[in-house]
TORDOLUM-762249 format. One line per 4 residues: for each residue x negated, y negated, z of N, C-alpha, C. Coordinates in pm, 1 decimal, always signed. Example, Ala and Ser with C-alpha at 12.3 -4.5 7.8 and 13.67 -1.06 7.14 Angstrom:
2
-1319.0:+569.0:+780.0:-1230.0:+450.0:+780.0:-1320.0:+330.0:+780.0  -1285.0:+225.0:+708.0:-1367.0:+106.0:+714.0:-1290.0:-3.0:+787.0;
***
This chain:
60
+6593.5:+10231.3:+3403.9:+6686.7:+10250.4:+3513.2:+6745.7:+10114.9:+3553.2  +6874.1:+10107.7:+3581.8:+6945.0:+10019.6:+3643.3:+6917.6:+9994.7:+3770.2  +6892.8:+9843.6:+3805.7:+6878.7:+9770.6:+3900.4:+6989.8:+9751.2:+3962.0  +6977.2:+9783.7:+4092.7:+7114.4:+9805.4:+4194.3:+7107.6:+9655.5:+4317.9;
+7199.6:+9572.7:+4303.3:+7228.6:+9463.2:+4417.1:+7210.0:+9450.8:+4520.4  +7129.9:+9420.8:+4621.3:+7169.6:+9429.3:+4737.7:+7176.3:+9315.6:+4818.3  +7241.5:+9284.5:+4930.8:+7317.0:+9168.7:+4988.7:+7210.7:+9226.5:+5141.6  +7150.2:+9115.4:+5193.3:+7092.5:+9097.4:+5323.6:+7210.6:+9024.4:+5399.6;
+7300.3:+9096.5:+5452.8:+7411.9:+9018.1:+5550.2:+7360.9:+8947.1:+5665.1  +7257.2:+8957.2:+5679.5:+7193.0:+8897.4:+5818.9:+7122.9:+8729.6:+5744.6  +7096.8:+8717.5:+5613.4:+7046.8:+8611.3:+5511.7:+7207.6:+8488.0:+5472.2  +7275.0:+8615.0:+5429.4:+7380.8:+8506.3:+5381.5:+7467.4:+8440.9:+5469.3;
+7482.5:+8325.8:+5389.4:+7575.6:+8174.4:+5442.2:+7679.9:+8172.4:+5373.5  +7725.5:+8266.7:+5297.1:+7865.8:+8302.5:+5209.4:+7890.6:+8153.1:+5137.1  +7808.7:+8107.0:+5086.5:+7833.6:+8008.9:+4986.0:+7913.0:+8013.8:+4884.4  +7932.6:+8159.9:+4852.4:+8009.1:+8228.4:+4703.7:+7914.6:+8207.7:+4564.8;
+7804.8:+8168.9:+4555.8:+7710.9:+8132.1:+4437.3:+7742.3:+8274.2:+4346.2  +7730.2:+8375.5:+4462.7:+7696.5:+8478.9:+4378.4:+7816.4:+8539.8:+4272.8  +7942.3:+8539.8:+4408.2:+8067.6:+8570.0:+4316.8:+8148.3:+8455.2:+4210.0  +8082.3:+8367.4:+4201.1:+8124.3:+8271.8:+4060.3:+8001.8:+8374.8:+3944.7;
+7913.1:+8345.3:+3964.9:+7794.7:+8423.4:+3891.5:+7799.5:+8559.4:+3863.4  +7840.2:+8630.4:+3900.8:+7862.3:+8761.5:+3923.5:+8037.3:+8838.3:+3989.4  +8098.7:+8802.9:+3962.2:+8266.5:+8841.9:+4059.8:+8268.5:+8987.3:+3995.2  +8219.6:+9030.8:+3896.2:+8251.6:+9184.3:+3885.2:+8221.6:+9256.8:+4010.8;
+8094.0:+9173.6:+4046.9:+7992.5:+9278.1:+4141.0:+7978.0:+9236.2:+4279.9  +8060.4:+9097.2:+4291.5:+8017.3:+9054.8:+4443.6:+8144.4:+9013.5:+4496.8  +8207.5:+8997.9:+4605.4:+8286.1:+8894.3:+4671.4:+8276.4:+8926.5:+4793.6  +8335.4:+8862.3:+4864.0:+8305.2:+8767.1:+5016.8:+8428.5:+8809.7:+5041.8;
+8355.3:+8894.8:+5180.2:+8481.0:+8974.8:+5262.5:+8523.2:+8894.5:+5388.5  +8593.8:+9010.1:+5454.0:+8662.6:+8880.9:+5568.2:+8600.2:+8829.1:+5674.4  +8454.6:+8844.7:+5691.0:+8337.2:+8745.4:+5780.3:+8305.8:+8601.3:+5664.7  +8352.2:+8611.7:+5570.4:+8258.3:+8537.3:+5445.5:+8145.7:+8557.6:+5412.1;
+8116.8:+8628.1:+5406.4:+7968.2:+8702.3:+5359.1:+7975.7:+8781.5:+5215.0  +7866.7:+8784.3:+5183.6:+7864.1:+8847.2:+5024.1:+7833.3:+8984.4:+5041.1  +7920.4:+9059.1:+4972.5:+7934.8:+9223.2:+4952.7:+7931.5:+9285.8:+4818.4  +7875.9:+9408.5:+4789.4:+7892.1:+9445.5:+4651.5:+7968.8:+9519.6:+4672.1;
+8040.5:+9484.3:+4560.7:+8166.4:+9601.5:+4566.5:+8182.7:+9650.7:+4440.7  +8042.7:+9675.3:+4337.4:+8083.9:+9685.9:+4195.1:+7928.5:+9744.2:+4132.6  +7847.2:+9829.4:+4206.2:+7716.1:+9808.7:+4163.2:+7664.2:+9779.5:+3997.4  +7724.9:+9909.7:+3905.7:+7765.3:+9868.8:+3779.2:+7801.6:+9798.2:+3675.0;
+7865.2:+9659.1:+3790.3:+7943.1:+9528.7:+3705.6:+7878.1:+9502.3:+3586.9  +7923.8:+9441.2:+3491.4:+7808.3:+9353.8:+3390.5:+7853.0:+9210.2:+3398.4  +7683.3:+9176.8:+3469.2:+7652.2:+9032.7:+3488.2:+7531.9:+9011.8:+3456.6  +7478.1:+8899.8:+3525.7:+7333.8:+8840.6:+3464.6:+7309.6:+8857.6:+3619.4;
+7229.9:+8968.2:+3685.7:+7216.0:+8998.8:+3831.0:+7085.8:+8895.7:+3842.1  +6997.2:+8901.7:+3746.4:+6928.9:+8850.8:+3822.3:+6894.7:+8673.1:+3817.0  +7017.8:+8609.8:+3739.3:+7040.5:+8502.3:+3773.0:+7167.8:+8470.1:+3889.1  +7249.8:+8590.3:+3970.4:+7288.3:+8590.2:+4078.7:+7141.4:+8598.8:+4188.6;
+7054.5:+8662.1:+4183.7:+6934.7:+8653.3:+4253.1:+6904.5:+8521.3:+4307.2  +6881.4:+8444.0:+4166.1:+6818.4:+8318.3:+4164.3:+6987.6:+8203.2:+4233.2  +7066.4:+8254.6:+4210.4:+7150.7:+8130.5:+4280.7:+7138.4:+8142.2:+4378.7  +7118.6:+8233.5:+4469.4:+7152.3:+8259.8:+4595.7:+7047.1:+8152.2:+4683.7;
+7088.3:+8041.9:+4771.0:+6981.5:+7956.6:+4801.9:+6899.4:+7986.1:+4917.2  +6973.2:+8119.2:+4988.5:+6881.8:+8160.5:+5079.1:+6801.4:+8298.9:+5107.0  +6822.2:+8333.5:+4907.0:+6752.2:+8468.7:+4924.2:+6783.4:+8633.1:+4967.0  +6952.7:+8602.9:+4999.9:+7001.8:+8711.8:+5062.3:+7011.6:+8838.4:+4941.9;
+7009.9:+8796.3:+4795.9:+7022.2:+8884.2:+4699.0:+6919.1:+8931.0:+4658.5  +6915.5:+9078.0:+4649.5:+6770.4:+9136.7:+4598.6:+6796.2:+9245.5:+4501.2  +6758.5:+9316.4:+4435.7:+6754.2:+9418.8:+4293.0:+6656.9:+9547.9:+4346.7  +6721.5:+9642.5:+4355.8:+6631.3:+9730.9:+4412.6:+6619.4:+9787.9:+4268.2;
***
């Protein structure tokens, strides 16, 4: 089964790590915060996980 993204909006600092790493599946809406907008994308999710420097990305 596919591992689905999820964004802790209360975690992120909208750095954008994730949407260079991932832009199928992530970008930064109009608070600057990271959103999925692509659950499906094909990326390397769980090296968007690991960029994220404060943990807001998780893989359910």
């Amino acid at each position: 089964m596919a591992k689905v993204p999820r964004v802790d909006r209360d975690l992120c600092i909208g750095c954008g790590n994730c949407t260079v790493v991932c832009p199928e599946v992530f970008e930064l809406d109009h608070e600057g915060k990271s959103q999925v907008v692509n659950e499906m994308g094909k990326c390397d999710l769980e090296y968007a996980v690991s960029s994220c420097p404060v943990g807001a990305i998780s893989l359910l």
